[in-house]
C-alpha positions as CSV (number, residue, x, y, z in Angstrom):
1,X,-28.2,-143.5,67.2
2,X,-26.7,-140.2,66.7
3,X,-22.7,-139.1,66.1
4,X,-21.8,-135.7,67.0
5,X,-18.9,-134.5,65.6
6,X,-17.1,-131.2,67.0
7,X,-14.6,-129.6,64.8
8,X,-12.5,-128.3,68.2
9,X,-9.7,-126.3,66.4
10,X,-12.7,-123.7,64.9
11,X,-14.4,-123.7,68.2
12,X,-13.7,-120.6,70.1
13,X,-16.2,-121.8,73.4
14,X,-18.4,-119.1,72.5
15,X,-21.2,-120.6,74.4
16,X,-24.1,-120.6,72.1
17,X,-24.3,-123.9,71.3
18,X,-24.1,-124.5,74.8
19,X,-26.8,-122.2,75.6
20,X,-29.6,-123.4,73.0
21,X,-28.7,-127.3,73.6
22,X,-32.2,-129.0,75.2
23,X,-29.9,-131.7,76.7
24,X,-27.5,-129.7,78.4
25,X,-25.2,-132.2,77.2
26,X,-22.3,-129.7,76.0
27,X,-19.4,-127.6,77.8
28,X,-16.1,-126.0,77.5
29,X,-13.4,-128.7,77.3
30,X,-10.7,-128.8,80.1
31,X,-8.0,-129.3,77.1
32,X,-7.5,-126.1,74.8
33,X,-7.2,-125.9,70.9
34,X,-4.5,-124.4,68.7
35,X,-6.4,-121.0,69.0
36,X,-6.2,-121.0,72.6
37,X,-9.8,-121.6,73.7
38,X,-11.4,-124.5,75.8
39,X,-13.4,-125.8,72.9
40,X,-17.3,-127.2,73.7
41,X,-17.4,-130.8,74.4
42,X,-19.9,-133.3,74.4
43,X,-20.8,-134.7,77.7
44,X,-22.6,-137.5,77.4
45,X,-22.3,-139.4,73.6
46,X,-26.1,-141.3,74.5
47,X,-27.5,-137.8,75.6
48,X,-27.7,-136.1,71.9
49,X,-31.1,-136.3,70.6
50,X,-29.6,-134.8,67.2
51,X,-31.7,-131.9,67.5
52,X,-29.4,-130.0,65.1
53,X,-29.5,-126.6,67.4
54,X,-25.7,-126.6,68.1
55,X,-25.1,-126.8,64.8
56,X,-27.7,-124.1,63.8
57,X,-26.2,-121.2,66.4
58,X,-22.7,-122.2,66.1
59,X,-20.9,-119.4,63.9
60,X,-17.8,-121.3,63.1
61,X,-19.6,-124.5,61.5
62,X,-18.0,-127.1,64.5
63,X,-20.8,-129.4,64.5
64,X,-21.4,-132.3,62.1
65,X,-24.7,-134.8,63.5
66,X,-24.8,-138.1,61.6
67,X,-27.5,-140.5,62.6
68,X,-25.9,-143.8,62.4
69,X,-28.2,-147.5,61.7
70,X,-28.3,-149.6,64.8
71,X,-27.2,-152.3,62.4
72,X,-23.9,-150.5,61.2
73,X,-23.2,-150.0,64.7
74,X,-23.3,-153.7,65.7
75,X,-21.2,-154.4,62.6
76,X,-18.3,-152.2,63.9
């Protein structure tokens, strides 16, 4: 299983993690950050394949991908 994290307060909804994502499983948040801007949210938590490409175009370092055991997540 994979957990996306998206550090919304440096995200400025640039679009190019949105652009490069295979899943097209990210977009530009309805709510708005401290800065102003829609930040990219995740649409679909199942949908991430934990590809890593967000994370590789995104210029203000907003993405951490964890891939989390089956097992921990049954412990939760």
């Amino acid at each position: 299983m994979i957990r996306l994290v998206i550090h919304a307060d440096r995200c400025k909804n640039c679009g190019l993690c949105q652009a490069v994502c295979p899943e097209e499983n990210l977009r530009a948040s309805e709510s708005f950050n401290d800065a102003g801007y829609h930040p990219t949210a995740q649409c679909d938590e199942d949908r991430c394949t934990g590809c890593g490409l967000c994370a590789l175009m995104c210029p203000d370092v907003c993405f951490e991908i964890y891939r989390v055991a089956e097992e921990a997540k049954a412990g939760e």
